[in-house]
MMTF fields as JSON, N, C-alpha, C and O atoms, coordinates in Angstrom:
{
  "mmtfVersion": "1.0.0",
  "mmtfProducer": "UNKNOWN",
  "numBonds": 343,
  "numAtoms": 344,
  "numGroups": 86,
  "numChains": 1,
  "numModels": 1,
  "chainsPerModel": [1],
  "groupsPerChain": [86],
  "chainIdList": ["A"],
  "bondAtomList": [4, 2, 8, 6, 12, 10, 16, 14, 20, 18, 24, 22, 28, 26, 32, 30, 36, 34, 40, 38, 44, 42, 48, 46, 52, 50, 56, 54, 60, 58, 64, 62, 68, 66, 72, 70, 76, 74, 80, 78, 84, 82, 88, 86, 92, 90, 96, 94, 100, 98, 104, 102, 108, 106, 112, 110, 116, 114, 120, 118, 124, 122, 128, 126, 132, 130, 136, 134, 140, 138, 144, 142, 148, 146, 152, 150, 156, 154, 160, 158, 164, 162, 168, 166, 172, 170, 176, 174, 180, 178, 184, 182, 188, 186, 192, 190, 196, 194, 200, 198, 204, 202, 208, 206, 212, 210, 216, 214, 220, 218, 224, 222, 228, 226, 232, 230, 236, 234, 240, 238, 244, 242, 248, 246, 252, 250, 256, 254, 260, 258, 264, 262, 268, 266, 272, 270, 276, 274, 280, 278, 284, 282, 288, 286, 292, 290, 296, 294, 300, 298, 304, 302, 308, 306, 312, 310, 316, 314, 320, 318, 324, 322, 328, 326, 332, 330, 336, 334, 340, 338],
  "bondOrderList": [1, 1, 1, 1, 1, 1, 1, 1, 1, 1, 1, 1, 1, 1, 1, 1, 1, 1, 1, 1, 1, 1, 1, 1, 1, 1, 1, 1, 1, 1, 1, 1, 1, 1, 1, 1, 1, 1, 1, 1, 1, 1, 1, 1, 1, 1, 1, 1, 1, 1, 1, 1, 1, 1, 1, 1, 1, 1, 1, 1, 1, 1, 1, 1, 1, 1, 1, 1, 1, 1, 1, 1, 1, 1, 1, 1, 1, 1, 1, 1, 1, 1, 1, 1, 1],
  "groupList": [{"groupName": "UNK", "atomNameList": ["N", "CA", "C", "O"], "elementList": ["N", "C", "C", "O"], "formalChargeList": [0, 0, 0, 0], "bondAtomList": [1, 0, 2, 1, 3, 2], "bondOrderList": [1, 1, 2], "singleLetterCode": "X", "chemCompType": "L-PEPTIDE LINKING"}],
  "groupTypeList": [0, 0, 0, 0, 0, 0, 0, 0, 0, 0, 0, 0, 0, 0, 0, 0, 0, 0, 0, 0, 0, 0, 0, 0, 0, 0, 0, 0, 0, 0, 0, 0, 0, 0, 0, 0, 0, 0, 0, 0, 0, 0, 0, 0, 0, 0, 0, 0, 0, 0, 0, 0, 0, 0, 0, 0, 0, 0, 0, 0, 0, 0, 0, 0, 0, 0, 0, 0, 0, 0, 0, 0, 0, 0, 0, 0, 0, 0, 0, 0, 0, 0, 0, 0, 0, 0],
  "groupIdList": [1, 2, 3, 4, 5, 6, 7, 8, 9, 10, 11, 12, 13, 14, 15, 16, 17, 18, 19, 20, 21, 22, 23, 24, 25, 26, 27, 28, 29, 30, 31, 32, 33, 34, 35, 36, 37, 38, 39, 40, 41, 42, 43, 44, 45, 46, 47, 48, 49, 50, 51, 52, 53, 54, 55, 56, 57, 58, 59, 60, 61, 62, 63, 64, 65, 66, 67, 68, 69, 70, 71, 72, 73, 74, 75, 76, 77, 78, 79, 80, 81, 82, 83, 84, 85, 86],
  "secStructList": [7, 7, 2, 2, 2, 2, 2, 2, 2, 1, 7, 6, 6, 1, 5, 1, 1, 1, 7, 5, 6, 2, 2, 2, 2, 6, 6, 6, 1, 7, 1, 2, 2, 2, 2, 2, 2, 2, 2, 2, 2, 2, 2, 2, 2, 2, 2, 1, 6, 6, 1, 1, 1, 7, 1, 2, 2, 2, 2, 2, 2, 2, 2, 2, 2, 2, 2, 2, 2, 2, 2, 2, 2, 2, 2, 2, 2, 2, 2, 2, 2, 2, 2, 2, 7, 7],
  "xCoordList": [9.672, 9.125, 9.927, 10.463, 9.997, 11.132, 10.42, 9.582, 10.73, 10.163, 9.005, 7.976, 9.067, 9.167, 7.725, 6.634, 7.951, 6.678, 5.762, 4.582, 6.25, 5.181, 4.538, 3.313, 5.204, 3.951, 2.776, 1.578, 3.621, 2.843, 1.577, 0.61, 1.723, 0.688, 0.096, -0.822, 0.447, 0.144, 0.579, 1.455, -0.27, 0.472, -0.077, -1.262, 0.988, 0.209, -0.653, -1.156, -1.034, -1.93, -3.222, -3.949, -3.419, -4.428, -5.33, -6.222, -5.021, -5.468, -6.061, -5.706, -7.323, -8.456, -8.733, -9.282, -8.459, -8.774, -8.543, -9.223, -7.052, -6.288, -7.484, -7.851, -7.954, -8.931, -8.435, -8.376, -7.898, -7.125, -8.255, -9.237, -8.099, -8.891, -9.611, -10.819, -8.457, -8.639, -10.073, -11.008, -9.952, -11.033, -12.275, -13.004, -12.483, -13.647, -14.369, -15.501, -13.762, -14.057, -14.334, -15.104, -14.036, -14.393, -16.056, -16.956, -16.085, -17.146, -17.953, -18.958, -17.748, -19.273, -19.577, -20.322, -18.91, -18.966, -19.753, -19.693, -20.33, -20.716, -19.329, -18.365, -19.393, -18.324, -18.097, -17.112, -18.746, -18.625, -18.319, -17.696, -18.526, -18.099, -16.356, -15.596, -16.394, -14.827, -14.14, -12.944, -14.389, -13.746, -13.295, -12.101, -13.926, -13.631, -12.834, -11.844, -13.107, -12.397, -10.525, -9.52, -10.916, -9.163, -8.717, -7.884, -9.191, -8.792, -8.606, -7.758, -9.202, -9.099, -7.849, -7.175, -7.32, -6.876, -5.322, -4.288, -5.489, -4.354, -3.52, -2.334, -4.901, -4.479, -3.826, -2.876, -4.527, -3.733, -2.277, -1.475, -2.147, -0.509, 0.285, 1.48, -0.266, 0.827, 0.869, 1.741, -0.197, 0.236, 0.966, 1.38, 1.023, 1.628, 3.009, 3.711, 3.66, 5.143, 5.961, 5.924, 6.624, 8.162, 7.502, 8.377, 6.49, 6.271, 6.128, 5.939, 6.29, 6.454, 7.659, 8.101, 8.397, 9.498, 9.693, 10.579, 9.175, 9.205, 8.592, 7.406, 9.216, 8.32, 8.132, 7.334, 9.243, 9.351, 8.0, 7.153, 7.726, 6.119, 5.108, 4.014, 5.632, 3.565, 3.507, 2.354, 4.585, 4.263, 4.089, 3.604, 4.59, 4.219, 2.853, 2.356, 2.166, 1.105, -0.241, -1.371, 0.178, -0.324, -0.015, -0.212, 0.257, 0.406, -0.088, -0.549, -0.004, -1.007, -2.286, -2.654, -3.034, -4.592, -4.996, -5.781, -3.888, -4.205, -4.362, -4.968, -3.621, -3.723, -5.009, -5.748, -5.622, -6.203, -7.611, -8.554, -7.662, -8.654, -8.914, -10.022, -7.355, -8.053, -8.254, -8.441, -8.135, -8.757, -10.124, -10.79, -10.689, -12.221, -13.014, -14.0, -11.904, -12.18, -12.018, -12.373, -11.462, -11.184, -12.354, -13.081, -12.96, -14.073, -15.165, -16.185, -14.988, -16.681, -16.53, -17.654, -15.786, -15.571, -16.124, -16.825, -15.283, -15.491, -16.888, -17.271, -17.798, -19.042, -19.833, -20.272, -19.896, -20.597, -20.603, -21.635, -19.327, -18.939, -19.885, -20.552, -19.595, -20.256, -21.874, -22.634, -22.404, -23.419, -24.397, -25.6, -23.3, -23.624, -23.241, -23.609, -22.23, -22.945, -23.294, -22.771, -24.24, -25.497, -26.694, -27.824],
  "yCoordList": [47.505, 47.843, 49.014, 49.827, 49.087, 50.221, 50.71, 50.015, 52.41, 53.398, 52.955, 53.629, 52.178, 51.934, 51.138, 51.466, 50.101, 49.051, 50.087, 50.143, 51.016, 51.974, 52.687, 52.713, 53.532, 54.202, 53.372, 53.62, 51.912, 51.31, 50.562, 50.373, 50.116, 49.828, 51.13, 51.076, 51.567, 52.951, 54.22, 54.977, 54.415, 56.018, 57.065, 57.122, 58.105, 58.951, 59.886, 60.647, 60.075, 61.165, 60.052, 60.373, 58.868, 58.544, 58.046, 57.214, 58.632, 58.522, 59.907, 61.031, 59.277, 60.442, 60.255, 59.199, 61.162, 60.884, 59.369, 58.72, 59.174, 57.645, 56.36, 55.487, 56.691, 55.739, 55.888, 57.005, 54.57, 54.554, 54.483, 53.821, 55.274, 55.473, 54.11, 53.908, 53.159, 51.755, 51.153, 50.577, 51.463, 50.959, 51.651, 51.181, 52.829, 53.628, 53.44, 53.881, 52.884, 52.283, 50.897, 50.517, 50.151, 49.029, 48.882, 48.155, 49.737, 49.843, 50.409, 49.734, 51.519, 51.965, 51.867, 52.672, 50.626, 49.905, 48.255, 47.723, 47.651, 46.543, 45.855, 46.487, 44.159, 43.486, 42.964, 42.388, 43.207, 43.285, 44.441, 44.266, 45.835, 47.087, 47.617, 48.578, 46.5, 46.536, 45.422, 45.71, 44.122, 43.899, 44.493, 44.774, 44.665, 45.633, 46.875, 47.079, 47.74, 47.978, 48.056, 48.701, 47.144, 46.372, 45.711, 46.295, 44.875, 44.995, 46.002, 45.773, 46.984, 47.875, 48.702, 49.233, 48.946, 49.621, 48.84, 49.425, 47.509, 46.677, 46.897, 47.102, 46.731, 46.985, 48.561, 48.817, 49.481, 50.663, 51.035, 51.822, 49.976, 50.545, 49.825, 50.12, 48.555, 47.898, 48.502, 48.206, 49.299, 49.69, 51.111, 51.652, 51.608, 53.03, 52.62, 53.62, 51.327, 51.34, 51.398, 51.052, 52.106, 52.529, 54.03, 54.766, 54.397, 55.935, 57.153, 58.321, 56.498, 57.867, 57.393, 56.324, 58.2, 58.031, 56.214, 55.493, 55.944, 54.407, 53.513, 53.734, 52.648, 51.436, 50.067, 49.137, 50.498, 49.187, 49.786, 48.893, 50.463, 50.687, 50.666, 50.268, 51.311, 50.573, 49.563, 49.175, 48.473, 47.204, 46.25, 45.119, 47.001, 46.238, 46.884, 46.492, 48.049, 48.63, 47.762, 47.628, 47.291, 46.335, 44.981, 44.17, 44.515, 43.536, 43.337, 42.262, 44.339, 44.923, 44.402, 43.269, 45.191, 45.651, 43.844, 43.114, 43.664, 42.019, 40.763, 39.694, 41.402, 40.233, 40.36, 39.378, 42.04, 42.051, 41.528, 40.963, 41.66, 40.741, 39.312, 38.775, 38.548, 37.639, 36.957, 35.812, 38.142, 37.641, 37.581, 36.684, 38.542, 38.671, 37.464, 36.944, 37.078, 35.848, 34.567, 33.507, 34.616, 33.407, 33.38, 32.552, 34.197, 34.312, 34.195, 33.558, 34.801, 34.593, 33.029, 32.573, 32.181, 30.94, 29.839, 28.827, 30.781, 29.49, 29.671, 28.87, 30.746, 31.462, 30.202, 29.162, 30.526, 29.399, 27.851, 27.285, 27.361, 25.969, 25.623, 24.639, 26.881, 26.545, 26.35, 25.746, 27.241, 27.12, 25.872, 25.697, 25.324, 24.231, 22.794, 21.73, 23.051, 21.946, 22.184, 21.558, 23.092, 23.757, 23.13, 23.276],
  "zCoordList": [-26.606, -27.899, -28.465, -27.712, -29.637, -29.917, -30.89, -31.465, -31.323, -31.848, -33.093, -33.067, -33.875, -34.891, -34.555, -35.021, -33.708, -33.07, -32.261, -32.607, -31.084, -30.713, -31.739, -31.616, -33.145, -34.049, -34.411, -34.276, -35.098, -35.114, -34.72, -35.459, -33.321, -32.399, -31.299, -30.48, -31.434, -30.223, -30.947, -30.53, -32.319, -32.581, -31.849, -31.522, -31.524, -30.359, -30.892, -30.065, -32.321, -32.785, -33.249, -34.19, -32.591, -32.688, -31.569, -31.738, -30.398, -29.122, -29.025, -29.38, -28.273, -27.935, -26.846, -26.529, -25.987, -24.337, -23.504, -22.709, -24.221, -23.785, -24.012, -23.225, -25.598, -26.031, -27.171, -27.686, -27.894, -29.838, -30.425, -30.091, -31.442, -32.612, -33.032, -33.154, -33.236, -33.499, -32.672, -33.226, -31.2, -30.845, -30.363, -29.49, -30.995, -30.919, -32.406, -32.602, -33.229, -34.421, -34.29, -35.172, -33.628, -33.449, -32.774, -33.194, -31.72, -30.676, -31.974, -32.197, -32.91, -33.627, -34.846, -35.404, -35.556, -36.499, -36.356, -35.247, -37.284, -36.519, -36.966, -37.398, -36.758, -36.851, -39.042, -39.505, -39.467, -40.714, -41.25, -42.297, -40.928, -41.09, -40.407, -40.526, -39.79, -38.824, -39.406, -39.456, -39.932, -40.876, -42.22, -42.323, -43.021, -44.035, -43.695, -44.398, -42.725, -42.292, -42.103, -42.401, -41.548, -41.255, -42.978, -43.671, -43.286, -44.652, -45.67, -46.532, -45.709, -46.737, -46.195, -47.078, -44.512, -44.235, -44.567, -44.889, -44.4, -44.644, -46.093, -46.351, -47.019, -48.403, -48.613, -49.352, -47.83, -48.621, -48.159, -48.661, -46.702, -46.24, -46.885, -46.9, -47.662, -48.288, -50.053, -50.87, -50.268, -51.51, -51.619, -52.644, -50.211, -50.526, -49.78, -49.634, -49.218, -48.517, -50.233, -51.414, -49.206, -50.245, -50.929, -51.386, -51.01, -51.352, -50.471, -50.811, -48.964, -48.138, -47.644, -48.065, -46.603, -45.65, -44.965, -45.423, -44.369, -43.546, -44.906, -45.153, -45.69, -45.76, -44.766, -44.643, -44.209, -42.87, -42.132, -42.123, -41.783, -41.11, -41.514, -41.115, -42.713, -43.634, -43.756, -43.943, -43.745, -44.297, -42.69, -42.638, -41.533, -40.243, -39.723, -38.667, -40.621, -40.121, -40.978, -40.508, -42.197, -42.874, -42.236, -43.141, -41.457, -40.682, -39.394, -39.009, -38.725, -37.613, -38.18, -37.869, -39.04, -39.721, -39.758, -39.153, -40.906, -40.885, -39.886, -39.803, -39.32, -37.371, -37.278, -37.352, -37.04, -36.429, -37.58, -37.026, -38.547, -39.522, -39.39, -39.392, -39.234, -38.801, -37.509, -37.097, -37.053, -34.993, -35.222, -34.705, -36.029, -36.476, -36.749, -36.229, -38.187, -39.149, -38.382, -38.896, -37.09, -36.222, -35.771, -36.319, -34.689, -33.857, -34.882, -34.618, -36.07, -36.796, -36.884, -36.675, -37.064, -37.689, -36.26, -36.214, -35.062, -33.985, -33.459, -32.607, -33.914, -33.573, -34.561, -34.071, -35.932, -36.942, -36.137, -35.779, -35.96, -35.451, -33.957, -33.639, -33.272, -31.566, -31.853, -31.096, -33.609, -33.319, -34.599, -34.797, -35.136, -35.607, -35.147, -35.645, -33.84, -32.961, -32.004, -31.082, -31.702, -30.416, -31.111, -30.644]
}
């Protein structure tokens, strides 16, 4: 992984006692508050790349946010399905 992919997935000023921010927010949000979440966070790195230093990282940090939206949007979907044919 090279510099650029570690800020991105592992920035080190967002680890708290080798626990990411990312998922201490996950744990105390419900799963609709952690979607939004990830979307809103998606939207603002792609509207501020090219106005700080890296746009190559806001726009893979907006890509990150978004994976991880629709890992969400996957599981809510296969959740509905398992339970409309249960």
């Amino acid at each position: 992984m090279n510099k650029t992919d570690e800020l991105v997935k592992n920035p080190p000023h967002y680890k708290f006692f080798d626990v990411e921010a990312i998922n201490i927010l996950e744990k105390s949000l419900t799963k609709e508050e952690f979607r939004g979440f990830c979307k809103g966070s998606a939207l603002k790195y792609r509207l501020r790349a090219g106005k700080k230093i890296n746009a190559v990282q806001d726009i893979q940090k907006a890509l990150e946010f978004e994976e991880i939206y629709k890992r969400y949007l996957r599981k809510k979907e296969e959740g509905r399905r398992m339970k409309d044919e249960g």
